[in-house]
C-alpha positions in Angstrom: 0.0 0.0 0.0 1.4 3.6 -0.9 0.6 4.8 2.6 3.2 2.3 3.9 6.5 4.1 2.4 7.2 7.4 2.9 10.4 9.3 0.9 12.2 11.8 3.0 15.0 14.5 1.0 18.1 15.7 3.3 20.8 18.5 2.4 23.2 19.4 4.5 26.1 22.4 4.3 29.7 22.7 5.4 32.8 25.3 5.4 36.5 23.5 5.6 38.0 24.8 8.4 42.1 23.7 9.1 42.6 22.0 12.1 39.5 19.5 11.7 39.4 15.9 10.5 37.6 15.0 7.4 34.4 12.5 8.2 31.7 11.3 5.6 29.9 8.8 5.9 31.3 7.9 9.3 34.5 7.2 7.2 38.0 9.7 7.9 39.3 11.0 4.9 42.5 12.4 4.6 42.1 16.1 3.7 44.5 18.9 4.9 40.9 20.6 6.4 38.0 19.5 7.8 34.3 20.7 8.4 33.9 23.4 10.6 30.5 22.2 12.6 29.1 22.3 16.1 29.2 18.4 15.8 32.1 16.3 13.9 30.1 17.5 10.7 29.8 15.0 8.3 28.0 16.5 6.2 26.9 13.3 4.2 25.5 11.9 7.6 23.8 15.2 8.3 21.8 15.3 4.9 21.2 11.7 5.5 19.6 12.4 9.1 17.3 15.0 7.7 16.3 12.9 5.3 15.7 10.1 7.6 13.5 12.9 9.8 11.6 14.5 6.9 10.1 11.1 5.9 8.8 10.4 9.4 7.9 14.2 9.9 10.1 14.8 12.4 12.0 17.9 11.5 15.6 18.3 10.8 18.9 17.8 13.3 18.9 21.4 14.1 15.3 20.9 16.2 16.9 17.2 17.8 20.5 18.1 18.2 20.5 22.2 18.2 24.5 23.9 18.1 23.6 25.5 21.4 23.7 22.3 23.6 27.3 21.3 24.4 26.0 17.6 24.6 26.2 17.8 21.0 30.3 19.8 20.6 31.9 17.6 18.6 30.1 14.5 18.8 30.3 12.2 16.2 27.3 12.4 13.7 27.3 8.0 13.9 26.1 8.8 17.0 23.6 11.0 16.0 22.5 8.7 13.5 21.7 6.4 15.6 19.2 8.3 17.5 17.4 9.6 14.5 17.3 5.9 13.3 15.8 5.2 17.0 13.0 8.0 16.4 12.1 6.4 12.9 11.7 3.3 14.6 9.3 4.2 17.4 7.2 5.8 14.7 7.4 2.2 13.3 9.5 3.1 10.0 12.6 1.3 8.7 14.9 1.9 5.8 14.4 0.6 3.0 17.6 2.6 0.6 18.7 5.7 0.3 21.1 7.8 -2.5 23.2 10.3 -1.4 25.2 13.0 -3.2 28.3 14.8 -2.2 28.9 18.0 -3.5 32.9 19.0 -3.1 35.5 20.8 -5.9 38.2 18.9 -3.8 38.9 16.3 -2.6 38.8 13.6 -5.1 36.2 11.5 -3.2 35.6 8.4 -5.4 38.5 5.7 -3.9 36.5 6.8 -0.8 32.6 5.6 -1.8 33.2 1.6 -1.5 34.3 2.1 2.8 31.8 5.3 3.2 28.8 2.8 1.5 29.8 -0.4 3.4 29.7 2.0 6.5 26.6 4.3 5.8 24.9 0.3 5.2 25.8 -0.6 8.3 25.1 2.0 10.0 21.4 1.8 8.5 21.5 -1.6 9.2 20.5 -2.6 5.2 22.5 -4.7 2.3 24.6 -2.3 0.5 23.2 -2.7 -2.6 20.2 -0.4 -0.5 22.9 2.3 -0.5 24.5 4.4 -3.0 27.1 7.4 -2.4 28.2 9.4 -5.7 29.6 13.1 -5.6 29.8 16.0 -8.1 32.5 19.2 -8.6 30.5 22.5 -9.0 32.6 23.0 -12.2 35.1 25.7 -10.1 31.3 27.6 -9.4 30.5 29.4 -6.2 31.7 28.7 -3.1 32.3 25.0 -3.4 33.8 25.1 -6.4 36.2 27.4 -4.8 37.0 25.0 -2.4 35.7 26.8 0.6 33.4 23.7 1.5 31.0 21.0 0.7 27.4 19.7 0.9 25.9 16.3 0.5 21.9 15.6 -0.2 20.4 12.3 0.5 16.8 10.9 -0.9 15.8 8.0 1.3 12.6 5.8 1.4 11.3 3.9 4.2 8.6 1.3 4.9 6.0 1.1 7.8 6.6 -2.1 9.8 4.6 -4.7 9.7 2.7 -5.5 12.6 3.3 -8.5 14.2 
C-alpha cells in the first residue's frame, strides 16, 4: 500500500576549516581541512539524518541536536545517527535505501565511496546494494567550487513495519 512508504529529501552544508578531520559517511578522509560544525560534521551523515526525519515528519537535526547544547560539541554524527534511526523506529519506519550525493571541488572522493557505503549500510543496518554514495565538482562555481566547503543531499525511502 502507498501509505506504507514514505520518501524523506536531506541537504546538508559545510565550510572546511584547518585543524578538523575530514568524516563522511562515518569514514576519515585524509584532507589537509576538515568541516567546521558544532558536531564532527559529516555532512553526508547530516543530509542523511534530515532525510531520515523528513520522511517520518520529524523535522531536521537542528530541532533534535541544536548547536547551542554542548552535549552535542563535537560528537560524532554516527552517533547522531543512531538516535534519529531510533526516532524512525518508534514511529514504526525502517529503511528501506537511500542515494546520497556529495557536492565537493576537492577532494577527489571516489576511492573513498566503497568504505563510506559499506559504513553508511551498516550503520542503516541494510545490504549495501540499498545504499548508494556518488559526488559531483561544481565545475570551479560558487563557493564549493572554490574550495571553501562542501554539501551532501540524501533521498531516502522507508517502509512502515509490519505488525506482528
Amino acid at each position: 500500500m502507498a501509505t506504507d512508504c514514505r520518501i524523506g529529501h536531506g541537504f546538508d552544508v559545510h565550510r572546511f576549516r584547518r585543524g578538523r578531520k575530514l568524516v563522511l559517511g562515518g569514514v576519515q578522509i585524509p584532507f589537509a581541512m576538515g568541516l567546521a560544525g558544532h558536531s564532527d560534521a559529516d555532512v553526508l551523515l547530516h543530509a542523511l539524518m534530515n532525510a531520515i526525519l523528513g520522511a517520518v515528519a520529524e523535522g531536521d537535526i537542528g530541532v533534535h541536536f541544536p548547536d547551542t547544547d554542548n552535549r552535542y560539541k563535537d560528537i560524532s554524527s554516527v552517533q547522531l545517527l543512531s538516535e534519529v534511526l531510533r526516532i524512525a523506529d518508534r514511529k514504526g519506519f525502517s529503511i528501506i535505501n537511500a542515494d546520497t550525493t556529495v557536492l565537493a571541488q576537492k577532494p577527489r572522493l571516489a576511492s573513498f565511496f566503497p568504505k563510506i557505503r559499506e559504513q553508511v549500510a551498516q550503520l542503516l543496518a541494510v545490504p549495501e546494494s540499498r545504499i548508494n554514495v556518488k559526488a559531483v565538482t561544481t565545475e570551479g562555481l560558487g563557493w564549493i567550487g572554490e574550495g571553501h566547503g562542501m554539501a551532501a543531499m540524501a533521498v531516502v525511502l522507508l517502509q512502515k513495519k509490519k505488525r506482528k
